[in-house]
N, C-alpha and C positions, 0 to 999 in steps of 0.2 A: 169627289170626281172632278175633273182638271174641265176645263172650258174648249179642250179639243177634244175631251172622251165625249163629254155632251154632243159639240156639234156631230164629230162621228157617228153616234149613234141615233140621233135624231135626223140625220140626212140614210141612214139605212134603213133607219127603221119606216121612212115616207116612199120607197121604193115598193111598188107593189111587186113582188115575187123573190125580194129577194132574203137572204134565211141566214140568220145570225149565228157564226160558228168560229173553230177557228184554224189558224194558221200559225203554222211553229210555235203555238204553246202563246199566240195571240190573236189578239177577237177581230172577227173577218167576216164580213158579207158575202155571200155566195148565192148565186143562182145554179141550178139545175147541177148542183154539186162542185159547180167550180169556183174559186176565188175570184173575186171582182174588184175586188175594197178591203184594206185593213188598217188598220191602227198600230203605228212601231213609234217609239220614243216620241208621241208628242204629235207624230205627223201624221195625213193621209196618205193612205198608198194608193195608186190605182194602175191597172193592169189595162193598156191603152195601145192602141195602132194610132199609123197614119199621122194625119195634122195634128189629133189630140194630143200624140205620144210627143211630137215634137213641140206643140205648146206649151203644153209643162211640162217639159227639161227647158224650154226658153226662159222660164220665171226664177228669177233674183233667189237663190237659194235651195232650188230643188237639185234633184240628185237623182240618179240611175237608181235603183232599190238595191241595195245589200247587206240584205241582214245579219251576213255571217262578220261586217265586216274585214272582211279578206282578200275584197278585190275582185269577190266573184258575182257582182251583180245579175238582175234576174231581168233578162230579158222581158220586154215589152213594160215592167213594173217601174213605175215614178213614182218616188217620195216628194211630197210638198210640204213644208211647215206652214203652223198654222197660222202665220201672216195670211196667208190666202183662201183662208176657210170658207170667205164669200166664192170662191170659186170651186170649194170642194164639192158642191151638188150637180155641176153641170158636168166635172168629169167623172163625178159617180156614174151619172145616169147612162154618158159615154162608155165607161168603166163596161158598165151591166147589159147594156147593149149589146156590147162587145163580144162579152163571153158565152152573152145566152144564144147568139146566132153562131159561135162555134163550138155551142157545147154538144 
């Protein structure tokens, strides 16, 4: 297991409510059925508004999320690598926040 699948799953799994699953055929965090948090080549993803969304897409290497790589990235979804893993738990919790008050 790689040193991003650890931290990933050791910041989901310290979430209280949130429920291990996944997303296009990879492993995802989910509250109250919807995606919050996932793991794609390496990175965190997280599904964020507001200042969050715009603070990480500000960080040295993150990216809109697109999975399909084709240009058609997924709204509100931010990829981080894992240079910045110290900060994958504050935009999890943002993440989960997020989704369980519009879920």
């Amino acid at each position: 297991m790689s040193e991003s699948e650890k931290r990933y799953l050791e910041i989901g799994r310290s979430i209280k409510g949130a429920e291990e699953s996944q997303m296009f055929g990879k492993p995802c965090f989910k509250v109250k059925g919807k995606a919050f948090m996932s793991l794609f080549n390496g990175c965190c993803v997280f599904k964020l508004q507001g200042d969050q969304h715009a603070d990480a897409l500000s960080l040295d290497g993150a990216a809109a999320f697109d999975p399909s790589g084709k240009g058609r990235a997924m709204k509100e979804w931010v990829q981080l690598p894992v240079a910045y893993a110290k900060k994958w738990p504050g935009f999890a919790k943002a993440a989960f926040n997020y989704v369980a008050a519009s879920a």
